[in-house]
C-alpha positions as CSV (number, residue, x, y, z in Angstrom):
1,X,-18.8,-9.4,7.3
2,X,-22.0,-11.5,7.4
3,X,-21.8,-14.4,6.0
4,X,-24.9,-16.8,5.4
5,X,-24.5,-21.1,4.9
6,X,-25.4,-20.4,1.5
7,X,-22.8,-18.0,1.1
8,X,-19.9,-20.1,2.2
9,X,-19.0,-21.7,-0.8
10,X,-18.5,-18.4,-2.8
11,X,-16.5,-16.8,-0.4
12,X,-14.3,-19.2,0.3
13,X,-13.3,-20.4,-3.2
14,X,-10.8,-23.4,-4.5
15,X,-7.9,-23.6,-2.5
16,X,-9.2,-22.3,1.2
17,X,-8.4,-24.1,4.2
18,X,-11.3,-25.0,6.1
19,X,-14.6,-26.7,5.7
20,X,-14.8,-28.7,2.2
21,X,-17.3,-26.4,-0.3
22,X,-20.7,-27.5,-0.7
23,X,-21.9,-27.4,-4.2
24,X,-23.1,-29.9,-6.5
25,X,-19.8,-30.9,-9.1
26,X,-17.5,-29.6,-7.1
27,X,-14.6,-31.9,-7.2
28,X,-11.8,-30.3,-4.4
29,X,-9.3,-32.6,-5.9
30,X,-6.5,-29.9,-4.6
31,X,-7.8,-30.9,-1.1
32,X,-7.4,-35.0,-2.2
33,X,-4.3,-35.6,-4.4
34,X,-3.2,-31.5,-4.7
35,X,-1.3,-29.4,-2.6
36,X,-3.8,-29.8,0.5
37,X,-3.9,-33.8,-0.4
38,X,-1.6,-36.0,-0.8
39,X,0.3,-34.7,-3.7
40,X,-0.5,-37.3,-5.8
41,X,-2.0,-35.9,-8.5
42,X,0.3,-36.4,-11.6
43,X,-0.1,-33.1,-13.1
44,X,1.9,-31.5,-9.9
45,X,4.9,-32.5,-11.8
46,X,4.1,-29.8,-14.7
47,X,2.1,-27.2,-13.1
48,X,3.8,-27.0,-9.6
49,X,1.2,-26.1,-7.8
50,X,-2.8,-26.3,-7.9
51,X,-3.2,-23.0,-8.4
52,X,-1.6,-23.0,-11.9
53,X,-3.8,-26.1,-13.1
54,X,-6.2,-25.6,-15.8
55,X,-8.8,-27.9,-13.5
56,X,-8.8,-25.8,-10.8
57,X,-9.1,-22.4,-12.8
58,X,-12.1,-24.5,-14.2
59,X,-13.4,-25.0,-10.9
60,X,-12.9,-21.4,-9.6
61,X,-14.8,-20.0,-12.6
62,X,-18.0,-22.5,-12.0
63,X,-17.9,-21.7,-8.6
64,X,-18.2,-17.5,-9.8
65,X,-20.7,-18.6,-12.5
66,X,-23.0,-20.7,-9.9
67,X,-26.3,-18.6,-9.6
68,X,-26.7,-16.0,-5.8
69,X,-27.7,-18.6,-3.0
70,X,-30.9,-17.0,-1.6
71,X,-31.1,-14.3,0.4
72,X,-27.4,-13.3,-0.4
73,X,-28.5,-10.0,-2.3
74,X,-30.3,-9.0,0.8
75,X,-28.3,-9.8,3.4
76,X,-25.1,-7.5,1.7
77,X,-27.7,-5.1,1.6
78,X,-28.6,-4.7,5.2
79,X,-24.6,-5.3,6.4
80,X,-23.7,-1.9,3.9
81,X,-27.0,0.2,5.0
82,X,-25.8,-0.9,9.1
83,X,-22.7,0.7,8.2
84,X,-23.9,4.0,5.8
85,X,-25.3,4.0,9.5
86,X,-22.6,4.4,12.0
87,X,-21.3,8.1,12.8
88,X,-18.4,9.1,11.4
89,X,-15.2,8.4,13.8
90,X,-14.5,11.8,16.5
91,X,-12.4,14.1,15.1
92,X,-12.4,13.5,11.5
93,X,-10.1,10.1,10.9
94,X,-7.2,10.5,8.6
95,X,-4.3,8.0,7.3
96,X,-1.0,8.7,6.1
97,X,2.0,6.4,5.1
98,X,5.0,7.1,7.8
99,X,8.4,6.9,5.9
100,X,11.7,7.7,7.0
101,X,14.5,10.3,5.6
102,X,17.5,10.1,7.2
103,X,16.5,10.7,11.0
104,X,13.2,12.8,10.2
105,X,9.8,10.7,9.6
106,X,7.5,12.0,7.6
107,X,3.9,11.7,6.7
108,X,1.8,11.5,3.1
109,X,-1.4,10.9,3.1
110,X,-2.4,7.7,2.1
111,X,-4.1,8.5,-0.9
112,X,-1.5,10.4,-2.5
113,X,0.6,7.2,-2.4
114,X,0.3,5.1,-5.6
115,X,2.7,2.7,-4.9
116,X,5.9,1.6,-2.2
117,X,8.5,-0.7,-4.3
118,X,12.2,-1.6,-4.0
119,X,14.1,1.2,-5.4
120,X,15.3,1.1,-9.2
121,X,18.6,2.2,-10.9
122,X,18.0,6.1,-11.4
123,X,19.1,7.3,-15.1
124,X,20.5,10.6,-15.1
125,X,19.7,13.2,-17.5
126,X,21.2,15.7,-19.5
127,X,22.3,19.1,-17.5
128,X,20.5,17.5,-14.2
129,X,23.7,16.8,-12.7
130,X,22.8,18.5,-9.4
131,X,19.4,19.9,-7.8
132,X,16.6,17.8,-6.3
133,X,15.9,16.4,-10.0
134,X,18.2,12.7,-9.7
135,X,17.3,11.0,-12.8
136,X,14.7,9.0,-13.8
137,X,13.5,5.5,-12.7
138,X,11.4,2.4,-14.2
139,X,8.2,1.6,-12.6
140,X,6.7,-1.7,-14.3
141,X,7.3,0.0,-17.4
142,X,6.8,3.3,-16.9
143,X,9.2,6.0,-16.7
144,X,9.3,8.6,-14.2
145,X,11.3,11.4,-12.4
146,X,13.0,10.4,-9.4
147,X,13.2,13.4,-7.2
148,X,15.7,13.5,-4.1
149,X,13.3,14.7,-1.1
150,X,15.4,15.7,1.1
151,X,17.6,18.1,-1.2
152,X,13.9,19.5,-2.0
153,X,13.2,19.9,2.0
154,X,16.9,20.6,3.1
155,X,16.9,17.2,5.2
156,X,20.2,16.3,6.7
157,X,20.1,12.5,5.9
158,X,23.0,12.0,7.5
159,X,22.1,10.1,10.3
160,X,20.3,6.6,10.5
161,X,17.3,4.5,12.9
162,X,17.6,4.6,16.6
163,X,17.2,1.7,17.4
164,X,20.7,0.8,17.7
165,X,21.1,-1.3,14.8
166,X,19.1,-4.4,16.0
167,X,16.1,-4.3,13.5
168,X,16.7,-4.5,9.7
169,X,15.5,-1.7,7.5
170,X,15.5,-1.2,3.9
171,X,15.4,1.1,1.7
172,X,12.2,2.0,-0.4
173,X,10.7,4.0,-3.3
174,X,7.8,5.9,-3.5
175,X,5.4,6.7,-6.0
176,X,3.0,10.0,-5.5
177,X,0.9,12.3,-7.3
178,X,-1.7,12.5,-10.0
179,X,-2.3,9.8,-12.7
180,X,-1.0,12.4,-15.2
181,X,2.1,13.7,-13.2
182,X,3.5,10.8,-11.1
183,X,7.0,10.9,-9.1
184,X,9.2,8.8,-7.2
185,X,11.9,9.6,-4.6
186,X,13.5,7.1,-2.2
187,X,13.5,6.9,1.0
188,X,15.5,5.3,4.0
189,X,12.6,3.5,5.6
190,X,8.7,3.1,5.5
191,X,6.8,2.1,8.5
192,X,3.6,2.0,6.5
193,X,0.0,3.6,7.5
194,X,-1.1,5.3,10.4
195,X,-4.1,6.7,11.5
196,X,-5.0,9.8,13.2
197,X,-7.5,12.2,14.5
198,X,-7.7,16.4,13.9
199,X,-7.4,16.5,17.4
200,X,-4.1,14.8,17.1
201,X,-2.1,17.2,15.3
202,X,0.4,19.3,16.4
203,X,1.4,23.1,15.9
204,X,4.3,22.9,13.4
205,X,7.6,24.3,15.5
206,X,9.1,27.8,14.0
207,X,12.3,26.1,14.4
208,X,11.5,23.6,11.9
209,X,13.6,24.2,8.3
210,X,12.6,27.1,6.0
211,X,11.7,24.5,2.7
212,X,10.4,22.1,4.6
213,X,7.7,24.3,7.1
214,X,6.2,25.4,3.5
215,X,5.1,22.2,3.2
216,X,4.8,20.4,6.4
217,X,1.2,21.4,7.9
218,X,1.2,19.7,11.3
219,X,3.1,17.4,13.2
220,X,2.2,14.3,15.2
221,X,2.9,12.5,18.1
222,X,3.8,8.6,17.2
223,X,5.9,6.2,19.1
224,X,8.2,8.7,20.7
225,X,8.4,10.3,17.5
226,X,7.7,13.7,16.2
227,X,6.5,13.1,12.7
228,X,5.7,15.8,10.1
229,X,2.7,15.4,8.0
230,X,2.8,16.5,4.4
231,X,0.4,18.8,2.4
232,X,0.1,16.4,-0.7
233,X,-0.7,19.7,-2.7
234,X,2.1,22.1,-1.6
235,X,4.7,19.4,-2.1
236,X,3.6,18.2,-5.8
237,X,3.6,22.0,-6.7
238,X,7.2,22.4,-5.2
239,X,8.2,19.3,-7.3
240,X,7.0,20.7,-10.1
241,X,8.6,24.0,-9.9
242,X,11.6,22.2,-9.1
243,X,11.3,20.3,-12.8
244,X,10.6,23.1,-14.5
């Protein structure tokens, strides 16, 4: 990003190692007797750190209320028009989040993925004893179905990582879909994003499971690994019709 002398000081903000900021007022007391100081400062003792002091929120908001240095409007200007610019990656770029389930990884794309957490205590419900329907589970408040995903894509999750054991792995839970119909399934492991190219893909196998080829529209090539990558759209409509 370009970044101008004037422009220093905004970026940077209270409580970011480096040069001091410029500014007239500015006292970087958290840089003198604060957390980057000394640790002198007698209001450490209450607030813990500098970043839960009522002086430095004070700072932070002057420094977001001082008026744009000059030329700061234009020089954004020319950085985003430079990069409205630049072709468009070969092969039409895509991302997906890599997630493991049992010893099959699998692939969502990245925007179908509202959030990766630890996984909560699933709540059963009533006559949803079996099925890919487990329960349901608290997100930061909100309640939603946990589905089991591999008893929706007949995945064997019986087996575990290959790496023999020598690199801890937890597992996650997953939160897809549409603002008005939101999931969550676990998972063993999540690698995280990965991107790829059209050329990339690969022809899904006919020996690939019955459920899961229905919604599994190409494969990749990652790490050693054959991953399947998800049609966002095929899968939210097999959830549903596995709620229903």
């Amino acid at each position: 990003m370009p970044v101008t002398a004037g422009m220093q000081a905004t970026e940077q903000g209270p409580g970011i190692q480096g040069p001091g900021i410029q500014g007239p007022g500015i006292n970087e007391c958290w840089r003198q007797i604060g957390v980057s100081g000394d640790r002198s400062c007698p209001e450490l003792q209450e607030h813990l750190h500098c970043r839960n002091c009522p002086t430095y929120a004070e700072i932070a908001r002057s420094l977001l209320d001082r008026p744009l240095p000059a030329g700061y409007s234009e020089e954004w200007a020319r950085h985003f028009a430079r990069g409205a610019d630049r072709p468009e990656p070969e092969g039409g770029a895509r991302s997906v989040v890599l997630f493991r389930l049992g010893e099959e990884w699998l692939g969502l794309p990245t925007t179908t993925c509202h959030e990766i957490a630890e996984p909560r205590r699933i709540h059963s419900l009533p006559h949803r004893r079996t099925g890919a329907v487990l329960g349901i589970v608290n997100v930061r408040g909100e309640l939603l179905i946990c589905m089991s995903l591999p008893e929706l894509l007949g995945i064997d999750t019986g087996g575990g990582p290959s790496d023999g054991g020598k690199i801890a792995v937890f597992r996650r839970l997953i939160v897809i879909g549409a603002d008005e119909r939101r999931v969550a399934f676990e998972v063993d492991e999540v690698h995280g994003m990965h991107s790829y190219g059209v050329r990339d893909q690969l022809a899904v196998p006919a020996t690939i499971g019955k459920s899961a080829s229905t919604v599994i529209q190409a494969m990749l090539s990652w790490q050693g690994r054959t991953v399947g990558c998800l049609n966002e759209a095929l899968l939210l409509a097999m959830i549903d019709r596995s709620i229903a």
